[in-house]
C-alpha positions in Angstrom: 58.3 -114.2 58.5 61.2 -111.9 57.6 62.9 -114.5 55.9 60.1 -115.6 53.9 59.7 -112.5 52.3 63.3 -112.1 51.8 62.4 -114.3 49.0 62.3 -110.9 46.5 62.2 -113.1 42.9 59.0 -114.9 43.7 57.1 -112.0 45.5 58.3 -110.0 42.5 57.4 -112.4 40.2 53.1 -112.2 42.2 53.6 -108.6 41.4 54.1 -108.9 37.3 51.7 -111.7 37.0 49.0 -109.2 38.6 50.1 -106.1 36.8 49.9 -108.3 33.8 46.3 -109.6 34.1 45.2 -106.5 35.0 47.1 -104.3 32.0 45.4 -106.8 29.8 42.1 -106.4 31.2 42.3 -102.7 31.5 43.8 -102.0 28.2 41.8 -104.5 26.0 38.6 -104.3 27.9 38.3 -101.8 30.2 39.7 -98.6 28.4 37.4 -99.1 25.3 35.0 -96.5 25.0 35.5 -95.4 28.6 34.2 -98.5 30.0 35.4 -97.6 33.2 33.3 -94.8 33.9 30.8 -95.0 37.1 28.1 -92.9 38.5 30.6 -91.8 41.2 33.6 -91.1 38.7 32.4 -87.8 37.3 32.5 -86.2 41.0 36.4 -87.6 41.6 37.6 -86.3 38.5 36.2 -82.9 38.9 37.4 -82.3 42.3 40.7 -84.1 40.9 41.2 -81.5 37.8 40.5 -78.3 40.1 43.2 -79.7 42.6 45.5 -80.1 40.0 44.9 -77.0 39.1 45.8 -75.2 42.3 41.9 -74.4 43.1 41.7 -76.7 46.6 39.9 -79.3 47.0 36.4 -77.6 45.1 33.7 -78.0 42.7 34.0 -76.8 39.3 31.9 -74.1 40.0 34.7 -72.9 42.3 31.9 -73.9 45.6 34.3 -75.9 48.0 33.9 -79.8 48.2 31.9 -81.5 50.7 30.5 -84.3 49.3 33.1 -86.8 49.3 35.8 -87.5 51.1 39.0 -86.3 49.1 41.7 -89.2 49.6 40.8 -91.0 45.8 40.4 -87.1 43.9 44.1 -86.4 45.9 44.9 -89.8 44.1 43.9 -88.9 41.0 45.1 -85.4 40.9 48.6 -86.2 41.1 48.9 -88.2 38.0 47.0 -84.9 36.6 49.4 -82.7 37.8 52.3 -84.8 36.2 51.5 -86.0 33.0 48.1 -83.9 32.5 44.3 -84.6 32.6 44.1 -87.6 31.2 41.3 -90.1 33.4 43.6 -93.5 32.2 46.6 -91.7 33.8 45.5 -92.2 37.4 43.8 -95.8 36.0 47.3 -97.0 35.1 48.8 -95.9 38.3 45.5 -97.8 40.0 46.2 -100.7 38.0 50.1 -100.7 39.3 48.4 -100.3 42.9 45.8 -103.3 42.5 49.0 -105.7 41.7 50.2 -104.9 44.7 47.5 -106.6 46.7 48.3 -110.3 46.3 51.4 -109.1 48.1 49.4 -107.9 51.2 47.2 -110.5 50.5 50.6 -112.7 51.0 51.9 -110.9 53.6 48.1 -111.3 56.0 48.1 -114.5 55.2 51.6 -115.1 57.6 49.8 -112.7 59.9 47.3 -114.9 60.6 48.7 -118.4 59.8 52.6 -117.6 60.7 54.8 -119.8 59.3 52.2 -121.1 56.2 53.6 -120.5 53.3 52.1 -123.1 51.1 48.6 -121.1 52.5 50.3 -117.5 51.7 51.3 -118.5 48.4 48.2 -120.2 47.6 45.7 -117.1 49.2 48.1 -114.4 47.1 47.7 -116.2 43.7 43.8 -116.1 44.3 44.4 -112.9 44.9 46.1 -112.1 41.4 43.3 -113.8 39.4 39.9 -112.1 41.6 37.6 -110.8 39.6 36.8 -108.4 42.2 40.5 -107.0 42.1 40.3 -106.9 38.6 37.7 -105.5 37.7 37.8 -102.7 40.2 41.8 -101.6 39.8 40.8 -100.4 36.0 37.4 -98.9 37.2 37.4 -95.0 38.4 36.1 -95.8 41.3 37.8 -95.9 44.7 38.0 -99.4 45.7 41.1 -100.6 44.9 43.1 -97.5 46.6 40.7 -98.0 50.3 41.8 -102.1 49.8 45.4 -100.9 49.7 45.2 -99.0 52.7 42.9 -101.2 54.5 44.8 -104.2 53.9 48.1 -102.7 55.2 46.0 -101.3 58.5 45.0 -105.0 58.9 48.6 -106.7 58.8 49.7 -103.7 61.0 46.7 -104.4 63.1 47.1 -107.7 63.8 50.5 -108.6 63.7 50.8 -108.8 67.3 47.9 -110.3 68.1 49.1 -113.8 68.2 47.8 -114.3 71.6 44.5 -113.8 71.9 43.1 -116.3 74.4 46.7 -117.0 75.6 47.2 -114.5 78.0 51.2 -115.4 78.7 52.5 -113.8 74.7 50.1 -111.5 74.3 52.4 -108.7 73.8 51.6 -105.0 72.7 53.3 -103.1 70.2 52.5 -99.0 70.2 54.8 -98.7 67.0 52.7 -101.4 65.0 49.2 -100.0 66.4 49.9 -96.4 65.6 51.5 -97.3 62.2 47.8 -99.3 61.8 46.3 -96.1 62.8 47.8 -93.8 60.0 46.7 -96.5 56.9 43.3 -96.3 58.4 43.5 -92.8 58.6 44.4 -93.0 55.1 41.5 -95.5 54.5 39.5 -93.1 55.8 40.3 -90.4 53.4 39.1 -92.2 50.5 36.2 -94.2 52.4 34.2 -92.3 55.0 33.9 -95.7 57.6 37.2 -95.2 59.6 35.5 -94.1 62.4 33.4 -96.8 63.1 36.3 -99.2 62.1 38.7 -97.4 64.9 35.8 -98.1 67.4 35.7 -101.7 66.6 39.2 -102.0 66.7 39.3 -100.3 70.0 36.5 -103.1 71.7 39.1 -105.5 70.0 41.9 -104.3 72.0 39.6 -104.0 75.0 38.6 -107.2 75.0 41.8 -108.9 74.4 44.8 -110.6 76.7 46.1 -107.5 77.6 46.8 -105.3 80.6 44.4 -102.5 81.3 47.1 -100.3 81.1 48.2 -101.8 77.7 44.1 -101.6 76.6 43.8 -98.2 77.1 47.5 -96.9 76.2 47.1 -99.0 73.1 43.9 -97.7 72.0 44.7 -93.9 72.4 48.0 -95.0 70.4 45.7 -96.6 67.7 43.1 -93.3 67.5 45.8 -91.1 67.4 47.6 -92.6 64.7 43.8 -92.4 62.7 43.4 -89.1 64.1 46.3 -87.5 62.7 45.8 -88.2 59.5 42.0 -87.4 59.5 42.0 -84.2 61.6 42.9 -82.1 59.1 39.9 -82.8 56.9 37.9 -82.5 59.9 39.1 -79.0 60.6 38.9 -77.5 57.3 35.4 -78.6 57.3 34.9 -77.5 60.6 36.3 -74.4 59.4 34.4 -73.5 56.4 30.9 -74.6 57.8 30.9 -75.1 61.7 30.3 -78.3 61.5 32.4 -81.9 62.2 31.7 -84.5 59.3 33.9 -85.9 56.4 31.0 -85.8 53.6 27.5 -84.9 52.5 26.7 -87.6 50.7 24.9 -89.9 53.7 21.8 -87.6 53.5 20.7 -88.4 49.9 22.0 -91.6 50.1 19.9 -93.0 52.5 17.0 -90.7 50.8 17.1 -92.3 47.3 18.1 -96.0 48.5 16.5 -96.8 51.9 13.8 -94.1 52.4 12.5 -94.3 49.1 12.1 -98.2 48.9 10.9 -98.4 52.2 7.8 -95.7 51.3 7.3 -97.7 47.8 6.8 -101.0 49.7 4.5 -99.2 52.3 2.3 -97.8 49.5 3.1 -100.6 47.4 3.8 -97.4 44.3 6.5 -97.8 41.6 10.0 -96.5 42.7 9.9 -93.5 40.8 7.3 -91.9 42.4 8.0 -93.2 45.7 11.5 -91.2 45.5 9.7 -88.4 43.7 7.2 -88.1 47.0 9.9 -88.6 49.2 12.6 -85.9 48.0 9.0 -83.7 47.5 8.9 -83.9 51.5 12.6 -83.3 51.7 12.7 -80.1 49.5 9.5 -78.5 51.5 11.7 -79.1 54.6 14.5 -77.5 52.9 12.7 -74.5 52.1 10.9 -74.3 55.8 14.3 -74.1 57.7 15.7 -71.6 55.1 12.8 -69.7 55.9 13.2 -69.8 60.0 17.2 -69.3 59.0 16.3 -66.4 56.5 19.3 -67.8 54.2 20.2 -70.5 51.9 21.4 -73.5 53.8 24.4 -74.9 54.0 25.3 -78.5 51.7 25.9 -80.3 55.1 22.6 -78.4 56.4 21.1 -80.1 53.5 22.6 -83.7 54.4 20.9 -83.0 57.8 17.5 -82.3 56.4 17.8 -85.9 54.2 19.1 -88.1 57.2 16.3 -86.9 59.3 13.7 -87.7 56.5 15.2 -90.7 56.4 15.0 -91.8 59.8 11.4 -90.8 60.0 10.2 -93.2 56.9 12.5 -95.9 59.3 10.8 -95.6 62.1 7.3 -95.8 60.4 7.7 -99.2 59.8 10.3 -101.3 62.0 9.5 -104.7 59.8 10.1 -102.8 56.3 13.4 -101.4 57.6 14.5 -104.4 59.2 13.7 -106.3 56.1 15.7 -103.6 54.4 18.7 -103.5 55.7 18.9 -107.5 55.8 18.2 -107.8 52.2 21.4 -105.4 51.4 23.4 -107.0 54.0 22.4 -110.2 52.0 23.1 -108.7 48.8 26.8 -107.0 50.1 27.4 -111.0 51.3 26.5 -112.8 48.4 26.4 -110.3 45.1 28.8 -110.9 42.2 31.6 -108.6 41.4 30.5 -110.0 37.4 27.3 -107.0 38.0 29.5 -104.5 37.2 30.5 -106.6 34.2 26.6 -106.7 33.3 26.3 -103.0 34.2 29.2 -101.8 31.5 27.8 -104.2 28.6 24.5 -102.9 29.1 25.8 -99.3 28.5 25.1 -97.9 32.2 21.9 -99.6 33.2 20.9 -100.5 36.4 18.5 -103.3 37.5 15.1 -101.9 38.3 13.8 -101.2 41.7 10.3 -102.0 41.4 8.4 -104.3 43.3 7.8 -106.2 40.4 11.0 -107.7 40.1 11.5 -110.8 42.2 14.1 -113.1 43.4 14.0 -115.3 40.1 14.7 -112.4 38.2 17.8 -111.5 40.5 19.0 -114.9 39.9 18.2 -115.7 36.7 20.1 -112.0 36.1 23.4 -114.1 36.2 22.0 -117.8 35.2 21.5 -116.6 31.9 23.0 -113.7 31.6 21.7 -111.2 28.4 25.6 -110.1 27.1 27.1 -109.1 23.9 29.8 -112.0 23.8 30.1 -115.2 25.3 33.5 -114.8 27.1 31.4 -112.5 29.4 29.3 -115.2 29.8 31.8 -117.0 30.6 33.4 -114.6 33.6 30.1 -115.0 35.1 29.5 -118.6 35.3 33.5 -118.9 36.4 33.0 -116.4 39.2 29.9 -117.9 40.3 31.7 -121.3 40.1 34.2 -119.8 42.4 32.5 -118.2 44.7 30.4 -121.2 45.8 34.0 -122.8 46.6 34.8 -120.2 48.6 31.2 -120.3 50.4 31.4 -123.7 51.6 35.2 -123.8 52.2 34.7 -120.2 54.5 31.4 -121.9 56.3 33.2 -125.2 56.4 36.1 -123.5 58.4 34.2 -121.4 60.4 31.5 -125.1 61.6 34.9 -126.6 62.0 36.8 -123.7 64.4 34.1 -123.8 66.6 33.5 -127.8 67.0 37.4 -128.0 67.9 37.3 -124.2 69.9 40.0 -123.3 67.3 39.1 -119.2 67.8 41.5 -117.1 67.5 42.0 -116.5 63.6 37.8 -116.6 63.7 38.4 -114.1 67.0 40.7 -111.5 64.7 38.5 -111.5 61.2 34.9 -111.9 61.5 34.4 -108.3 63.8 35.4 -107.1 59.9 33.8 -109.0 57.9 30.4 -108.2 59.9 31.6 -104.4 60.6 31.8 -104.1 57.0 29.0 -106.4 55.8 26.3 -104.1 58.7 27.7 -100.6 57.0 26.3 -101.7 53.9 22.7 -101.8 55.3 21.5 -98.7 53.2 22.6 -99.8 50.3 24.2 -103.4 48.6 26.8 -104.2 46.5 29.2 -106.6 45.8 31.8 -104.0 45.6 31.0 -103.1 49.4 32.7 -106.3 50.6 36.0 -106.0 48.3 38.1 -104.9 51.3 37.1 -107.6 53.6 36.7 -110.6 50.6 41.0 -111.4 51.8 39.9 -112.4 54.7 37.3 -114.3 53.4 39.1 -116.2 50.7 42.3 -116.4 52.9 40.0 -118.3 55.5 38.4 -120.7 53.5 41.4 -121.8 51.6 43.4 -122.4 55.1 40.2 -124.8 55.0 40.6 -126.6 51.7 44.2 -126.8 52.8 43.9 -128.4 56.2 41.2 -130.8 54.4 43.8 -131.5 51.7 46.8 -131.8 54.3 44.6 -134.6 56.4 
């Protein structure tokens, strides 16, 4: 492996033609009138500016941050602090990040498939052309710097795990799995899922070839590689408010996007006033525990209060949650990355909730797209196009690993793909899977290849 990626001209070669493709896109495209501008950007550049600043990590109001985790405003606020607050200077810096992905992408690929560099270079050049990379590396949004750290956790992760199901090289390394642990730790920071993702990488270890002693010594290795990086967010918040969490923002999420479409498909109401009774019954129990409490409660208080609003419309109706959470499981699986495309050219609008909008109209959403120019239309049907190679190339591969017990690369990447794909059960987007989609794409490719080989 070492000597393959001795082979600086060509990897540095991957790295221009992504920077390119993605300067373009960015510059000519993406820049323009702030295209790259999200619901979620405004919150990261605030807390960004008042770091830069010297204020902490805090609200423009001066009120400290809770709501989001702080790894991408940190990200953000050093290109503020250099070259002042500017929001393309930390998009530049993102787009120089993003083309660095086909080379992790490059660098899994011989994780998993050792020795297969037709597959690595193959996998890393998909990787410089995804729309999903590209879109989201000149997009304030934090995607593109969780991928980075993700990606590197993953090739740490698994780069000794060779020998699952062959018990006589399956060797531990506690350098590689604490060195895992920091860039999830850092993953983390910008994404708030690292906990569950240490757990699953814990039953991993647990359930591999190794010696007990190796299981267990690995896994405190692995947790306290995450843990150091993560405890100090942990204890500032613990500090400040007397409770452990790493954000606020769970409470209303699942208030506006589960509880609220569950209650409008119970009472079969429009969404709008679905969430409006829903956040009424919120804001009443607000106001009753500030009462008991005689003060004003707390912003992770508050978060409380939502989840457990939440939970209640859940357990009202076991078939309308279920059907819930499958439907944006199903929509995190199989959503294109071009909806963000069709969410900039129609100037910030999103799809309506109501029940009035069916299937059809989710498909036909992307059949025949309603854009301002035809290379948009374009991107759409080439992504589509795409992505159904993919599909049936990944299914393909996975029908075929398990007709000829071929398991192990299946053993390493589907806990993932479906940890990733089941956190996404609130709420659905394409953009949910754009961690995971490597180990997708570099699956179902080792499967055109093989196909292609024989």
């Amino acid at each position: 492996m070492l000597k393959i990626l001795n082979d600086n001209k060509k990897l540095f070669l991957l790295f221009c033609l992504g920077l390119l493709i993605r300067g373009i896109v960015f510059h000519f495209y993406l820049a323009k009138n702030e295209r790259f501008w999200n619901f979620d950007s405004s919150a990261y550049h605030e807390v960004a500016v008042e770091i830069s600043k010297g204020e902490g990590i805090r609200n423009p109001n001066g009120s400290y941050h809770f709501y989001r985790v702080p790894g991408y405003a940190l990200f953000s606020s050093i290109f503020y602090k250099i070259f002042g607050v500017n929001k393309k200077y930390p998009l530049w810096g993102q787009v120089v990040l993003g083309s660095l992905l086909p080379l992790l992408v490059f660098c899994l690929v011989l994780v998993l498939y050792p020795g297969n560099l037709l597959l690595a270079q193959i996998a890393s050049l998909w990787a410089a052309f995804h729309q999903g990379f590209i879109i989201f590396s000149g997009l304030f949004m934090s995607e593109t710097l969780f991928s980075f750290f993700f990606l590197l956790f993953l090739i740490f992760f698994l780069l000794r795990f060779e020998g699952f199901f062959i018990k006589s090289i399956a060797i531990i390394s506690y350098k590689l799995l604490f060195i895992s642990g920091l860039f999830l730790g850092l993953a983390s920071l910008v994404r708030p899922v690292g906990f569950p993702i240490i757990l699953l990488s814990i039953f991993l270890i647990f359930i591999s070839n190794f010696s007990l002693r190796q299981k267990t010594s690995g896994s405190l290795v692995l947790f306290g590689g995450w843990f150091s990086v993560v405890f100090w967010w942990l204890l500032r918040n613990f500090l400040l408010t007397g409770y452990l969490f790493f954000q606020t923002l769970p409470g209303l999420h699942f208030l506006k996007h589960s509880a609220a479409r569950i209650n409008m498909e119970m009472n079969q109401v429009p969404y709008m006033l679905s969430l409006e009774r829903v956040n009424k019954e919120y804001l009443d129990l607000c106001k009753k525990e500030e009462c008991e409490k005689s003060r004003k409660l707390m912003e992770i208080e508050y978060c409380i209060l939502a989840e457990r609003v939440s939970y209640k419309y859940f357990l009202k109706n076991w078939y309308l949650t279920a059907k819930h959470a499958f439907t944006n499981m199903f929509k995190t699986s199989f959503s294109l990355y071009a909806s963000e495309l069709l969410f900039i050219d129609s100037g910030g609008q999103l799809p309506s909730y109501d029940l009035s909008r069916t299937w059809t109209d989710k498909v036909f959403r992307f059949l025949l797209p309603k854009v301002s120019s035809y290379l948009l239309s374009f991107f759409i049907y080439l992504e589509i196009f795409l992505f159904l190679f993919i599909l049936i190339g990944f299914f393909a591969g996975v029908f075929t690993s398990l007709v000829n017990l071929n398991l192990s690369v299946i053993f390493k990447i589907m806990p993932f793909i479906g940890g990733f794909i089941f956190l996404s059960l609130a709420c659905g987007f394409a953009r949910l899977r754009l961690s995971i989609e490597p180990l997708v794409f570099i699956f179902s490719l080792n499967y055109w290849v093989s196909l292609r080989k024989k």
